[in-house]
N, C-alpha and C positions, 0 to 999 in steps of 0.2 A: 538436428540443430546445426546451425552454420558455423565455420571456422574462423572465430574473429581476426587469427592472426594470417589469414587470407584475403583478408581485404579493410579498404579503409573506408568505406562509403559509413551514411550514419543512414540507417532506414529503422524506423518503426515496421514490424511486422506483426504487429495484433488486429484485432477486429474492432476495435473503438476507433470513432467519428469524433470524439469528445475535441474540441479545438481546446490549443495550450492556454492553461491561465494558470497566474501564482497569486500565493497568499503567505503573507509573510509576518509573520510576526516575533517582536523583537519583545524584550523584556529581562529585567532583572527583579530583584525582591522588594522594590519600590516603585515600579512603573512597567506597560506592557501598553506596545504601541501593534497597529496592524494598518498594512498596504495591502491592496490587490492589485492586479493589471495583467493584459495578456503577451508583456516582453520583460527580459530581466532589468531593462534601462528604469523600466516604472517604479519597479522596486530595490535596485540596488545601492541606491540613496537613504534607503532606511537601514542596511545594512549598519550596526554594530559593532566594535570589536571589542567593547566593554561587558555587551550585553550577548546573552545566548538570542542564537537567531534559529528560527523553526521558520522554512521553507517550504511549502506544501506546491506541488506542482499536480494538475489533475490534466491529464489528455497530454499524449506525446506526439502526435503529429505533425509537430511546428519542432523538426531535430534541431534544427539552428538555436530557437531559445535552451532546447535541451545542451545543445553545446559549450553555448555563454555560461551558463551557472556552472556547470563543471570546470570550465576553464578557470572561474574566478576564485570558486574553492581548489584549485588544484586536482581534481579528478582525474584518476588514469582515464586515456582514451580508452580501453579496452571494458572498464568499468561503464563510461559511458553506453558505449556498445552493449552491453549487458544491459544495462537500463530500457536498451529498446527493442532489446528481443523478447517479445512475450512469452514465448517457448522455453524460456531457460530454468534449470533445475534450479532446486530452492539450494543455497548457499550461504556459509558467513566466510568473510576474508579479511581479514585483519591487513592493514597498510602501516608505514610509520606514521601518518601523520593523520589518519581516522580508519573507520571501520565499515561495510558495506554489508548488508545482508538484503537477501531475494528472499522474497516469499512469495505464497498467494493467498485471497483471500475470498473465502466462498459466500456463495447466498443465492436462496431458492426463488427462479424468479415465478412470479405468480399472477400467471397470464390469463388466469381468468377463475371466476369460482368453481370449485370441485366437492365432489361428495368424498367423503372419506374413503368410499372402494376407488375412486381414482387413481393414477397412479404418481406417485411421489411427482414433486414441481421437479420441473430443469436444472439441475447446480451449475448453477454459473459460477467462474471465477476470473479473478483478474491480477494481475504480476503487481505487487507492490514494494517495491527500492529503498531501502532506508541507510542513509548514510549519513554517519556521525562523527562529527571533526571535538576537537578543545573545545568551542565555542559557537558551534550548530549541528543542526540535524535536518537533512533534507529527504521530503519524501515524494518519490516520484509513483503517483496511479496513473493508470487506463484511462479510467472513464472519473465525472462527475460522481461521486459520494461524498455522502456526510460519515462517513465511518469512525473519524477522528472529530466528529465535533465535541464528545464527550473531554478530550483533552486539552481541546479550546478553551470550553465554556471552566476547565478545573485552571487552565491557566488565568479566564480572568477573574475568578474568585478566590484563586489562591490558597487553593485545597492543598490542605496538608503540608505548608509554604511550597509549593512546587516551583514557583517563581524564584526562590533564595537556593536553588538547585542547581547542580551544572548538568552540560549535555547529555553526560552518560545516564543522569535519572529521566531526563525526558524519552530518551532510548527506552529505558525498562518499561517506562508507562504505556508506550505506544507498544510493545512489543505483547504488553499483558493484553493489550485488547486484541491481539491478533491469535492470542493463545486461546484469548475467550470466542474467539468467531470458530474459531479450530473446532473447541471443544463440544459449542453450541449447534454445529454443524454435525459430529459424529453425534451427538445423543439424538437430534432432532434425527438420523435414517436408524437409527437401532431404537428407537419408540415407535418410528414405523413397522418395521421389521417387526417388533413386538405385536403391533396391531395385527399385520397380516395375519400372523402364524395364530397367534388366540381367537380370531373373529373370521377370520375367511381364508382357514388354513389349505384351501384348495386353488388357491389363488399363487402365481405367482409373483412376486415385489420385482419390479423393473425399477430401475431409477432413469429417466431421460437426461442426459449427460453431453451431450457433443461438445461442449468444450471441456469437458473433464477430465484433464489429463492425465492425471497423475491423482490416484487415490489417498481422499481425506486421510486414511490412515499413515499412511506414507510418507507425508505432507508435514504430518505431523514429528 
């Protein structure tokens, strides 16, 4: 892993092609608005200060937009730089004035039909950024997913009032489905692992992994 306090350049170093787009969505316990666009100028007009603002940013390729949004919440550079090294260990860092946590997040990619003696699909994973201010939460992915649209579709229905909440609950929500991908990840290779050893105990369980750097368990 590089020495960020060796240099100031802003580089993405992952494998996603994904081009930068935001989604933003603004809302308090009576209303909940959302913009898209592929620069921070499309959406920083929707921006809030009354309202919590949940910023989703998917594909880091385009640093310079990555740059603006940091700049406008106040984001250390350094933190920035974390944001675009895909290699960086999972972390939480508390700041005065919000809070920054690295993770990753897995999923078996499933490149074509398999018979069960096959061996386990590829774990892919990808770095995801969550950072959380008084009055937003921004999350920076890799690539295109829908992994948070489950927190979308609860902000626009208004589960549980999540909308008459502040930053720090939309924090925990997003954080719970990341604990469920954690979790849903280790049970789905230890049900394998089960299959092997009961059904074709002479086999040995490989998992194909090349981006898998750091084990699920560990991760966790």
């Amino acid at each position: 892993m590089k020495n960020n306090l060796l240099s100031e350049r802003l580089v993405y170093n992952g494998e996603s092609q994904t081009p930068t787009h935001l989604h933003l969505c603004t809302y308090n316990a009576l209303v909940m608005q959302e913009v898209s666009g592929v620069n921070f100028q499309t959406v920083a007009n929707s921006l809030n200060r009354e309202q919590i603002n949940w910023l989703q940013v998917h594909g880091l390729q385009n640093t310079e937009v990555i740059r603006e949004i940091c700049s406008h919440f106040e984001i250390d550079f350094l933190i920035l730089q974390d944001i675009l090294n895909a290699e960086h260990p999972t972390k939480i860092e508390e700041h005065d004035k919000y809070t920054v946590l690295i993770m990753k997040l897995f999923r078996f990619n499933n490149k074509e039909e398999k018979s069960p003696e096959d061996e386990l699909d590829e774990l892919e994973q990808q770095q995801v950024c969550i950072i959380q201010g008084s009055n937003f939460v921004l999350t920076f992915l890799e690539n295109e997913t829908d992994f948070f649209d489950d927190v979308t579709s609860a902000l626009h229905n208004d589960v549980l009032k999540i909308r008459g909440r502040q930053s720090d609950y939309l924090l925990s929500v997003l954080l719970n489905s990341i604990m469920g991908n954690y979790i849903a990840t280790v049970s789905t290779i230890d049900d394998w692992k089960t299959w092997k050893k009961n059904c074709s105990p002479s086999v040995t369980v490989t998992i194909s992994a090349s981006r898998y750097r750091h084990s699920a368990g560990s991760t966790c």
